[in-house]
VOMI-218798 format. One record per residue (C-alpha): residue in one letter; x, y, z. Coordinates in nm, 3 decimals, padded with zeros to 5 digits. Example, Ala and Ser with C-alpha at 12.3 -4.5 7.8 and 13.67 -1.06 7.14 Angstrom:
<nodes>
(node "A", (01.230, -00.450, 00.780))
(node "S", (01.367, -00.106, 00.714))
</nodes>
This chain:
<nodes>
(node "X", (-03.659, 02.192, -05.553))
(node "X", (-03.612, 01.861, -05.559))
(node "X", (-03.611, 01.654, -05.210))
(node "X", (-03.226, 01.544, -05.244))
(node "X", (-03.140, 01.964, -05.251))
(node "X", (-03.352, 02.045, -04.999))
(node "X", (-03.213, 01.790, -04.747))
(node "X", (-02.878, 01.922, -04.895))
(node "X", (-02.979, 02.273, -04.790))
(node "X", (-03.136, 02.229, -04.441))
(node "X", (-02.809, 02.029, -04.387))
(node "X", (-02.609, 02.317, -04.497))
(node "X", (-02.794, 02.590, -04.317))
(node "X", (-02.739, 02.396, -03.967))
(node "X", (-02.365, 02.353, -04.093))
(node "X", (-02.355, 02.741, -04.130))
(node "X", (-02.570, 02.820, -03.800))
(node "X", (-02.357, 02.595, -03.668))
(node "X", (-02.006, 02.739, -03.735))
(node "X", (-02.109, 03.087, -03.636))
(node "X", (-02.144, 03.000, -03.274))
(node "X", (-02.272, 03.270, -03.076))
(node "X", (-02.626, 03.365, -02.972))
(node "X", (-02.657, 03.666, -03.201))
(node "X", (-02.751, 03.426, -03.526))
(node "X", (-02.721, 03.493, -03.873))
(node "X", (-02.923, 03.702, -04.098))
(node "X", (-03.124, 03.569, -04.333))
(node "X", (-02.994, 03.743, -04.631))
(node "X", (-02.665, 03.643, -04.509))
(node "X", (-02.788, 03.252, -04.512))
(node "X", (-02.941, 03.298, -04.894))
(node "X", (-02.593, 03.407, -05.031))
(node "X", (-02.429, 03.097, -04.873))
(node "X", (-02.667, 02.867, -05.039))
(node "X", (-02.641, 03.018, -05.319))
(node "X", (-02.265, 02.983, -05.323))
(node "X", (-02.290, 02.630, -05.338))
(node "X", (-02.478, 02.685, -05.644))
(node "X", (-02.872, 02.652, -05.474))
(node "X", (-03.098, 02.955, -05.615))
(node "X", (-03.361, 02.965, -05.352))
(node "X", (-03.617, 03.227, -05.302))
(node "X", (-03.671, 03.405, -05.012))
(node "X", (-03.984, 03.226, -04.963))
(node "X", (-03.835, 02.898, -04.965))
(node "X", (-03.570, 02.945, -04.784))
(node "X", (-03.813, 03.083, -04.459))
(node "X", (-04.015, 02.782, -04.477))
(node "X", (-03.707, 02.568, -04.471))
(node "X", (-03.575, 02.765, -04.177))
(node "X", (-03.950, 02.746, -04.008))
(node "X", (-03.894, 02.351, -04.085))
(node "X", (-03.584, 02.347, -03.851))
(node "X", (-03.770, 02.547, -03.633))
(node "X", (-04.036, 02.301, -03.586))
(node "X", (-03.772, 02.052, -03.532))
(node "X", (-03.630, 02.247, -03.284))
(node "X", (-03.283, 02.222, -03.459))
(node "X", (-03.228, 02.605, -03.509))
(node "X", (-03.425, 02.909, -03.356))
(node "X", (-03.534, 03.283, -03.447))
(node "X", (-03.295, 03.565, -03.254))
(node "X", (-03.544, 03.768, -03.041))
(node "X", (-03.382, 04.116, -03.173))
(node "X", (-03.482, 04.407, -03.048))
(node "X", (-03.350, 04.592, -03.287))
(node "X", (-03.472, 04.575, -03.664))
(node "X", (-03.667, 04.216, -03.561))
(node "X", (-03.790, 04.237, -03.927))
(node "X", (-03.439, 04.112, -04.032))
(node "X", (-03.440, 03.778, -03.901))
(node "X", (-03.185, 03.599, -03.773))
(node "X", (-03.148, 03.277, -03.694))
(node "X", (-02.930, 03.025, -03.436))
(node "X", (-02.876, 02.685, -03.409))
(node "X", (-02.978, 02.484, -03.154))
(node "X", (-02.839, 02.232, -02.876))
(node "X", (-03.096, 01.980, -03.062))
(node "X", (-02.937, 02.103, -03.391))
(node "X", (-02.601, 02.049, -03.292))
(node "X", (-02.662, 01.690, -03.164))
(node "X", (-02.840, 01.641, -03.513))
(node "X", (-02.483, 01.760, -03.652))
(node "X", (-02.284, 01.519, -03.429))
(node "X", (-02.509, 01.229, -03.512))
(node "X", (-02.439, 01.309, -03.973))
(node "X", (-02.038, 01.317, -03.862))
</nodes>
């Protein structure tokens, strides 16, 4: 990937995390098919290490699920949101 799509995709993945708006998160899967609506293929693979990038940056956070943890699902963050405000 190029850097322009991957700033395009982190962007879009807080924009998604971001809409949902509740403390349950989104699944992972569920966050690959919306990228690759707007036309990004990304691997599994790259789209956890761009997730784990937000993570680091505190914009977005794993769910703590109890149930089925190995599907991973993500939230945004008050630090992510403020990031949001800040692109508006």
């Amino acid at each position: 990937m190029q850097p322009h799509e991957i700033q395009i995709i982190r962007l879009s993945l807080l924009r998604h995390l971001d809409a949902n708006g509740t403390r349950y998160g989104l699944a992972t899967g569920l966050l690959r098919c919306w990228i690759a609506a707007e036309g990004f293929k990304v691997s599994d693979a790259d789209l956890e290490k761009e997730l784990a990038y937000l993570a680091d940056k505190k914009l977005v956070e794993d769910v703590n699920k109890k149930i089925s943890p190995e599907l991973r699902a993500w939230r945004i963050t008050a630090d992510g949101r403020d990031e949001l405000a800040k692109l508006s």
